[in-house]
C-alpha positions as MATLAB code, in Angstrom:
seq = 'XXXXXXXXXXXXXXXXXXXXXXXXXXXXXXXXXXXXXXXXXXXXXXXXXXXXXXXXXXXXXXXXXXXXXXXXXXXXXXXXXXXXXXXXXXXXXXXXXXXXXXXXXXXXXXXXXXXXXXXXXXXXXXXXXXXXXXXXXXXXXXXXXXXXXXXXXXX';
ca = [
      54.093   35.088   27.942;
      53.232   32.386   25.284;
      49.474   33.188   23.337;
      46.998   30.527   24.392;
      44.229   28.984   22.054;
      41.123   27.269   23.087;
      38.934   25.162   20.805;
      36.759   22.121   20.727;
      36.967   18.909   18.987;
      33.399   18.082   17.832;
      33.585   14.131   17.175;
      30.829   11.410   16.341;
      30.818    8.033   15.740;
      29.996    6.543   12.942;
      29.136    2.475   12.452;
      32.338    1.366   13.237;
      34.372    4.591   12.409;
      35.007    7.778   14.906;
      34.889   11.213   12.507;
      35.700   14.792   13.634;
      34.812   17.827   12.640;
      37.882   19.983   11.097;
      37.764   23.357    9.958;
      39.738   25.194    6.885;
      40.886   28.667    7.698;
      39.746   31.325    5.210;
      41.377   33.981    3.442;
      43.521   34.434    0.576;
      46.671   32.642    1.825;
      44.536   29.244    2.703;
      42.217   29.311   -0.471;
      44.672   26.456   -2.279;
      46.063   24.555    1.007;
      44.227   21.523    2.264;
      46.132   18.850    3.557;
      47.414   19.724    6.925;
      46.419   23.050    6.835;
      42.788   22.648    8.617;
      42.224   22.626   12.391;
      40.015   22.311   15.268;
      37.685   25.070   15.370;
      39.728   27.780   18.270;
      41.073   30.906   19.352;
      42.601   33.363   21.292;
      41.590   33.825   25.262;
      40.776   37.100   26.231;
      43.037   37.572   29.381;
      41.640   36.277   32.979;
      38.803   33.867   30.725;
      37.929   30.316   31.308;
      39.650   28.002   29.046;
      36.872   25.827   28.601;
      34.454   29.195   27.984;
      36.590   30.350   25.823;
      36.403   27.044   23.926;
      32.978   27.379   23.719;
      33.426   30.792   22.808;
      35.605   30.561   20.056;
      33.539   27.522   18.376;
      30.343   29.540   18.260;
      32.265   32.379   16.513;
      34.124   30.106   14.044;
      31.203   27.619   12.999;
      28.009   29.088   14.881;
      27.658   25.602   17.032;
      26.607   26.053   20.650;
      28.588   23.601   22.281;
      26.896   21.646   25.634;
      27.103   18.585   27.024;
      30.264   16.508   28.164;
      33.380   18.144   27.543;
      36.326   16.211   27.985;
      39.834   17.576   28.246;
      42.741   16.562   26.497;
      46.188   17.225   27.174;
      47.587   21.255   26.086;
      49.814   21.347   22.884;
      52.820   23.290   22.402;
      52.777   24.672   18.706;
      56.363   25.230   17.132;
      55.327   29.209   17.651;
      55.140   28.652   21.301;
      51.458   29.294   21.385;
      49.392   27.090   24.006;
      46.555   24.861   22.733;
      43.782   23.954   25.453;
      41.056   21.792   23.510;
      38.091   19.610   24.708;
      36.517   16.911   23.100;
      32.837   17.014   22.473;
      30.563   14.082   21.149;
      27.975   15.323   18.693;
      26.784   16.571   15.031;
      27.067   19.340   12.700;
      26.144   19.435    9.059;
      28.953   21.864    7.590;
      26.220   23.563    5.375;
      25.208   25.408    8.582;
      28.711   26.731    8.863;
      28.719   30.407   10.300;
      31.883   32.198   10.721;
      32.830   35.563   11.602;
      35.054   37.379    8.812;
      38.265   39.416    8.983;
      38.925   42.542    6.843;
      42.810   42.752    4.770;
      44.333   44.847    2.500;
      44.397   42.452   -0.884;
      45.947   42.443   -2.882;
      48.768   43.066   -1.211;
      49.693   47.045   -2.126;
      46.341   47.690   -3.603;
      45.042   49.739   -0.869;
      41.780   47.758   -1.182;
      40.113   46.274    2.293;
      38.331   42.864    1.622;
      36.209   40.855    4.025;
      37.109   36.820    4.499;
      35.409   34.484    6.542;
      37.869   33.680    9.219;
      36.856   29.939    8.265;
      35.923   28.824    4.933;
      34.258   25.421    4.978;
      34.081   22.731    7.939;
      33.978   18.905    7.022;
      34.097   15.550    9.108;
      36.991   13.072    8.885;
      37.526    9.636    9.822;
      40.243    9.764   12.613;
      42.743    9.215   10.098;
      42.188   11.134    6.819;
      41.918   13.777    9.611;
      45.338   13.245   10.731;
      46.514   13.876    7.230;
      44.417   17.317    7.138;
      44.823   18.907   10.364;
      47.908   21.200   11.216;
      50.644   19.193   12.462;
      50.963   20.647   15.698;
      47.315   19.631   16.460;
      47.662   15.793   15.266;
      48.278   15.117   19.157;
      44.583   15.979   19.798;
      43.589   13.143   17.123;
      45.742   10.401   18.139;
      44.711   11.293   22.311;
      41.215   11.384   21.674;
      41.795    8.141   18.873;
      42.617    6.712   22.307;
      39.916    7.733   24.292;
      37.503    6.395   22.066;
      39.089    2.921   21.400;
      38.861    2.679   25.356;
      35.402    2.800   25.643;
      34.216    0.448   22.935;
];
């Protein structure tokens, strides 16, 4: 059975531009990727849990936003790993200063026998719709481009 992710897009509009809110993963491996390394803010469900809960869920732990208002769903992803991503988009704000993420503890070095403690996400920043596309993982540009749509629809 494939591992499914849920997250949420956070997006706002801008004058005439649509931004989202991306997130940069933390830890030693990330600390010098950027482009098309960051992602929408997600995780793993716990088994039998709402995927738009666990959405919610998993963006509180990753940035400390409490997500509420009008979720709208876009279409599941397929990553290259097989993993599952469920994501809604949300419309609203978020100054990346207030970023609070849980951490993660690792060995690291590697072979040093020392434990370390990294936030699980490292800094959060908001991109128009297509510096974002440049940033995010590949496997997530999908999200961009549907909600990209979305948004052109309504104006």
């Amino acid at each position: 059975m494939p591992k499914i992710s849920a997250g949420i897009i956070l997006y706002r509009l801008n004058n005439s531009d649509t931004e989202v809110l991306l997130v940069h993963p933390g830890g030693p491996f990330w600390v010098k990727k950027n482009m098309g390394s960051w992602s929408i803010p997600k995780g793993e469900i716990e088994p039998e849990e709402d995927l738009l809960e666990a959405a919610i869920r998993e963006t509180k732990e990753e940035t400390g936003i409490k997500s509420k208002g009008k979720f709208i769903a876009l279409s599941p992803l397929k990553q290259k790993s097989g993993k599952i991503i469920h994501a809604w988009a949300l419309q609203g704000n978020f100054d990346p200063l207030d970023l609070k993420s849980n951490s993660f503890e690792m060995i690291w070095p590697p072979k040093s026998g020392k434990n370390n403690v990294f936030p699980e996400i490292d800094k959060a920043a908001w991109f128009p719709l297509k510096e974002a596309k440049l940033r995010i993982v590949p496997g997530q540009i999908p999200f961009i481009t549907e909600l990209e749509n979305l948004v052109n629809r309504w104006r």
